[in-house]
Structures are given as structure tokens and as C-alpha cells.
Backbone bond lengths (Angstrom), bond angles and torsions (degrees), N, CA, C in turn:
res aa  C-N    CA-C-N  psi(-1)  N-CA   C-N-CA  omega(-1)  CA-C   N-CA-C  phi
1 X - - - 1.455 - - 1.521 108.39 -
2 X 1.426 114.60 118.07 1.423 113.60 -177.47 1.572 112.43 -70.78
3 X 1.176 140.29 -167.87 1.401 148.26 -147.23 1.414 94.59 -91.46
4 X 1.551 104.62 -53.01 1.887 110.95 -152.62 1.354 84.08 -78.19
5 X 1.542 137.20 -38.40 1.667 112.11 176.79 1.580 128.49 -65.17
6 X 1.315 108.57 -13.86 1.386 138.00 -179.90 1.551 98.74 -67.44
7 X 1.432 111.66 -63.74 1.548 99.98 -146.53 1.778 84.58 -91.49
8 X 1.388 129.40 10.18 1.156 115.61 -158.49 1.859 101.73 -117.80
9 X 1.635 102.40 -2.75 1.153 119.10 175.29 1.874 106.97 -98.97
10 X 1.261 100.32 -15.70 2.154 107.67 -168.95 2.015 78.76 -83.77
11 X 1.515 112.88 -46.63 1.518 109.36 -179.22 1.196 107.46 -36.21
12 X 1.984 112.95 -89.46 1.105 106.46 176.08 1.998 144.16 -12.11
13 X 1.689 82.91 -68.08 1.489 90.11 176.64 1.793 122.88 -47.17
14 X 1.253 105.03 -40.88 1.516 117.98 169.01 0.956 112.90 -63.61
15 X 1.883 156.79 -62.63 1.100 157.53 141.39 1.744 96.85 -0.60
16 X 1.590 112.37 -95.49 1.507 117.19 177.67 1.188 119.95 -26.61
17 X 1.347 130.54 -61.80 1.739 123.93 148.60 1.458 125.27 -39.11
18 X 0.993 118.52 -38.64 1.567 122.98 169.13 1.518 105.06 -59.47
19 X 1.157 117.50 -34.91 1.756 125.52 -164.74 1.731 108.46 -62.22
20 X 1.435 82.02 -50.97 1.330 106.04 -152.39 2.152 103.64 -78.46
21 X 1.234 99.67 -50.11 1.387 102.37 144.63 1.461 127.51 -22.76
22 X 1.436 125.03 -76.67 1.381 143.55 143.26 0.952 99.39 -4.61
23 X 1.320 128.04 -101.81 1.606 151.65 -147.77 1.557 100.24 -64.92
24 X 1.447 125.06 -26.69 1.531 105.38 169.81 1.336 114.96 -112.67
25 X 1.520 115.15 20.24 1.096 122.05 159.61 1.601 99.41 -80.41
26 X 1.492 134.07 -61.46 1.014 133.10 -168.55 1.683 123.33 -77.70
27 X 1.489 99.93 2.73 1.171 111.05 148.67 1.764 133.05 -65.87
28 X 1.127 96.50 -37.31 1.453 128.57 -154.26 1.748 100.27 -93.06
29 X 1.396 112.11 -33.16 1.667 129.75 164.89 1.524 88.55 -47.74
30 X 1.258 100.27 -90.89 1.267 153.01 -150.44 2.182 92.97 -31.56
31 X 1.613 92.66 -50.90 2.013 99.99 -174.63 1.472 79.94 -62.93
32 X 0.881 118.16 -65.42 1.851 132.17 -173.76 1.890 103.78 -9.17
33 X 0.792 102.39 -67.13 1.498 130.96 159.95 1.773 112.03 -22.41
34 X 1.241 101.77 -63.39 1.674 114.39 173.00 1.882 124.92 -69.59
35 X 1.365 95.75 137.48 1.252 104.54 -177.68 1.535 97.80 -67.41
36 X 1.459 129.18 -171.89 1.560 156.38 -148.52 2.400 82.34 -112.23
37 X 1.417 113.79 -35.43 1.237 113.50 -177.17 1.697 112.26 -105.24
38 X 1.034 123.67 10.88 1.082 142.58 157.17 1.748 120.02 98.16
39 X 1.620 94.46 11.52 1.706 114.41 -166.85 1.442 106.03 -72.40
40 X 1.341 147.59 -154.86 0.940 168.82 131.71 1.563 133.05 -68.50
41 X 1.857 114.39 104.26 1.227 105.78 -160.90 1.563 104.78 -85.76
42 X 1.553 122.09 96.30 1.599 114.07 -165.08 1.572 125.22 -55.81
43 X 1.552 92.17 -40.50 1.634 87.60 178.17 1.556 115.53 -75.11
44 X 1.426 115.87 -16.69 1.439 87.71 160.28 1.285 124.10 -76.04
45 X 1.413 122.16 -39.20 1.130 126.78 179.82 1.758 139.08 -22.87
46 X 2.274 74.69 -52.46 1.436 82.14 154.19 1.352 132.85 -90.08
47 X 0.647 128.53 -16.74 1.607 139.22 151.59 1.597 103.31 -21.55
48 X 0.989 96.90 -89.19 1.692 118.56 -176.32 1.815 104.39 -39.42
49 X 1.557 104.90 -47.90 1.196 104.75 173.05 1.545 128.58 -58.27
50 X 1.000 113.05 -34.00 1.711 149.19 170.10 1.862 100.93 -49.80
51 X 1.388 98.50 -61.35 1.068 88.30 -177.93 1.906 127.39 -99.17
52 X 1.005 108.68 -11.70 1.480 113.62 136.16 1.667 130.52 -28.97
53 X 1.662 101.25 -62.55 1.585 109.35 -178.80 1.368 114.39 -50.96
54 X 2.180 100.86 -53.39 1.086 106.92 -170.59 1.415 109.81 -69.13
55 X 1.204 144.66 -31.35 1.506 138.95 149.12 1.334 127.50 -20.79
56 X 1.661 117.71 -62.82 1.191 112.88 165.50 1.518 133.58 -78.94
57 X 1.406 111.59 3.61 1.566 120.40 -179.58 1.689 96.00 -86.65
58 X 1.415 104.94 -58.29 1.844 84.92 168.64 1.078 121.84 -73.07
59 X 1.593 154.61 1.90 1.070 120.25 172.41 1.841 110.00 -89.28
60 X 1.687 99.99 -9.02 1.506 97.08 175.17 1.419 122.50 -65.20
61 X 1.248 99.64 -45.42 1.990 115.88 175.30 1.232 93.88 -76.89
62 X 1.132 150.63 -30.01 1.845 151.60 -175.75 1.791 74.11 -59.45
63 X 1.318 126.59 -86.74 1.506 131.01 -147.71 1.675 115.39 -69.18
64 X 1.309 85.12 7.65 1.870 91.07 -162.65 2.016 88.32 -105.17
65 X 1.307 98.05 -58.55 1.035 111.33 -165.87 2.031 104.08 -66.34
66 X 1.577 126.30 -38.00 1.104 113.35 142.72 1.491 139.44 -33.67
67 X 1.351 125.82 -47.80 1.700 136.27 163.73 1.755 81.95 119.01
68 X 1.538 115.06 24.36 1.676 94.09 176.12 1.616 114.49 -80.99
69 X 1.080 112.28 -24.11 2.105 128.30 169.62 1.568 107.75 -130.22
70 X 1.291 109.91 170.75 1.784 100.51 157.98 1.935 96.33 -114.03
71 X 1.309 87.89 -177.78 1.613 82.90 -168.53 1.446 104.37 -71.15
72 X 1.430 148.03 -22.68 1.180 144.61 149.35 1.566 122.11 -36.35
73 X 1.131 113.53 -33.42 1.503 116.64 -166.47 1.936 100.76 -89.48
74 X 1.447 101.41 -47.34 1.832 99.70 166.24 1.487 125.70 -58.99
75 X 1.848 109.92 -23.40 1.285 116.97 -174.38 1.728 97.51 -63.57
76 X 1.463 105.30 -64.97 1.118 132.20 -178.57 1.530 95.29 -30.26
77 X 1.364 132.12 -99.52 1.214 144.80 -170.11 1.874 109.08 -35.79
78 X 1.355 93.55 -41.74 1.607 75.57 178.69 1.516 96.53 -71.79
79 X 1.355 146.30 -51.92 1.297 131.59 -164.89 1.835 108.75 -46.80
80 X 1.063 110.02 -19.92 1.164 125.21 168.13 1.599 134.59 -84.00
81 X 1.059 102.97 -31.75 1.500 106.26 156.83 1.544 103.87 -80.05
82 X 1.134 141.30 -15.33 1.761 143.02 -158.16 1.392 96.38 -84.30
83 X 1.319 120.92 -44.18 1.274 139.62 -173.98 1.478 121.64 -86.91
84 X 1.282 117.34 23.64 1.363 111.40 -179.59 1.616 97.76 -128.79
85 X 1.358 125.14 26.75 1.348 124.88 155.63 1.711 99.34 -106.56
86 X 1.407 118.71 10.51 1.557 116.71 -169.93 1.812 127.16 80.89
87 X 1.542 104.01 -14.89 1.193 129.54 176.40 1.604 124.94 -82.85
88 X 1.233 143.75 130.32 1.655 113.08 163.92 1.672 94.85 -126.13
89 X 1.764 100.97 90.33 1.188 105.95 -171.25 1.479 89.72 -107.08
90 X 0.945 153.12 -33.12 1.762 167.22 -171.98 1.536 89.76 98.88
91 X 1.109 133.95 79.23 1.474 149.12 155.97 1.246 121.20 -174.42
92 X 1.658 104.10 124.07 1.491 108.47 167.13 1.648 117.63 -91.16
93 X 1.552 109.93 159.34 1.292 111.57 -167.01 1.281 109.94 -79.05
94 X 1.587 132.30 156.91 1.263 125.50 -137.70 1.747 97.60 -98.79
95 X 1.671 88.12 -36.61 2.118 99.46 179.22 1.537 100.18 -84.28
């Protein structure tokens, strides 16, 4: 195995650990979420939801306000991501 597949396989592996990290972090939200009876804890929910929105509201003006899209071109694209579950309900599917 030459060098550049070497250090380009230690990448990988780190990414995949990074993933997986992720995914039981947002597992771990996610129980967070559940009551002790298995219901729905709402006010966190919204909470969490709260801060979700506010996440993606700055990174839209973050990219707008960079010159990386104008706000027409993100509108656009999200109508386009909306539509690739076949739906244009303004929600993507969660799985």
C-alpha cells in the first residue's frame, strides 16, 4: 500500500468514526426527546425545534450574506430539495 492510500485510508477511517459519533449523538437527542413512559416530551421538542430553525435561518443569510447564492437561488434549491421525496409539502423526510 503506497503512502497516499495510507494516509487516505487513516482519512477515511476518521470521517466513518466521525459518522458514527454523529449518529449516536443524534440518537441520544433524539431518547432525550422521550418521556420516562415513552410519550413525547413537547416542550423539549420544541426547544430542539427552536433551535434547529434558528440553525438553518443563519446559515441561509450566513450564505446569502457571503455572495455564495442570493436568496432566490436558495429559495429555488430548497424548492428543490422539497421535491425530491415527490412531495412539495416544505418538509423533508426525517429517515
Amino acid at each position: 500500500m503506497g503512502l497516499i492510500n495510507w494516509i487516505f485510508d487513516i482519512y477515511q477511517h476518521t470521517q466513518i468514526d466521525k459518522a458514527r459519533q454523529e449518529a449516536a449523538q443524534a440518537r441520544a437527542e433524539v431518547s432525550a426527546v422521550r418521556t420516562s413512559g415513552g410519550g413525547v416530551d413537547s416542550e423539549r421538542l420544541e426547544r430542539m425545534l427552536g433551535e434547529l430553525a434558528l440553525a438553518a435561518k443563519t446559515m441561509q443569510r450566513l450564505l446569502v450574506e457571503k455572495g455564495v447564492c442570493t436568496h432566490q437561488e436558495f429559495a429555488e434549491r430548497l424548492r428543490q430539495v422539497d421535491l425530491e421525496d415527490g412531495r412539495a409539502d416544505g418538509r423533508a423526510p426525517l429517515l
